[in-house]
C-alpha positions in Angstrom: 68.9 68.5 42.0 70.0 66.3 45.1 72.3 67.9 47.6 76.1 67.3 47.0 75.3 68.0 43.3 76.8 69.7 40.5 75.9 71.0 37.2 78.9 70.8 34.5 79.1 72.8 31.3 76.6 70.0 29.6 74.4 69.9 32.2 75.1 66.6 33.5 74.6 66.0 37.6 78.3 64.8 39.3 79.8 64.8 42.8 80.1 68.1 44.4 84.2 68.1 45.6 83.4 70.0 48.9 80.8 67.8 50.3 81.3 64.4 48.0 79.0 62.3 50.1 76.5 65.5 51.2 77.3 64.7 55.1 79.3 67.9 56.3 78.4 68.8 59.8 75.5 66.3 59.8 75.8 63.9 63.2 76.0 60.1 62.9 75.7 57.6 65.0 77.1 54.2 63.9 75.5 51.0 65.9 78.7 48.2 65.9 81.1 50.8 65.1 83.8 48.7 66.5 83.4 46.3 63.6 85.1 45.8 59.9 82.8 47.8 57.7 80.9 50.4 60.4 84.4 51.2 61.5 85.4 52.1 57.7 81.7 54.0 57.2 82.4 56.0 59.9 85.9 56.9 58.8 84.5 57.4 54.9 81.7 60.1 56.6 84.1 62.0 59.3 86.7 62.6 56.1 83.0 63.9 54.2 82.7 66.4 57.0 80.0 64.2 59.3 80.5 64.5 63.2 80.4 60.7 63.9 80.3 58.9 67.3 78.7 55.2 68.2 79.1 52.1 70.1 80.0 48.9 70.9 79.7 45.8 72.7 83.4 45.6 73.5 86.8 47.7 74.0 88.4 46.1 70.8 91.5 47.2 69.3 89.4 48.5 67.0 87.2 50.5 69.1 90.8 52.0 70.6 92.2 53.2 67.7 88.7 54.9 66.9 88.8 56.6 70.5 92.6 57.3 70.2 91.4 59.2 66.5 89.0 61.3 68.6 85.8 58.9 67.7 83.1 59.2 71.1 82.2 55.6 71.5 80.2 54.1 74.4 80.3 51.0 75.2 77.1 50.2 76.9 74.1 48.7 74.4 71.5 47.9 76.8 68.1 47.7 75.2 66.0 50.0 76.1 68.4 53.0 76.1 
């Protein structure tokens, strides 16, 4: 059976309510977090119990609220680093 996974009474897998998305205390690190959808995964796996930080090309309003919600996001993607 897959981690986050329950039996019920007829033996049929479903979600596990303590650890729906089976992320809790696992780190992530989310390349682009500052945009529409990485900004929304990372919300979806910090509320699963993931410790999430990443980064970003810019300081958007986006990336502030993120860093204001107590999100670690650097701002430096050089390549190579």
């Amino acid at each position: 059976m897959q981690a986050g996974k329950t039996k019920t009474s007829d033996q049929q897998p479903r979600e596990s309510t303590a650890d729906p998305f089976g992320v809790r205390g696992r780190h992530v690190y989310c390349i682009g977090i500052g945009g529409c959808g990485v900004s929304a995964l990372a919300r979806m796996l910090r509320s699963g119990g993931a410790i999430v930080s990443g980064s970003d090309r810019a300081r958007s309003p986006v990336v502030r609220d993120l860093d204001a919600d107590g999100y670690r996001v650097l701002l430096d993607q050089q390549a190579g680093e």
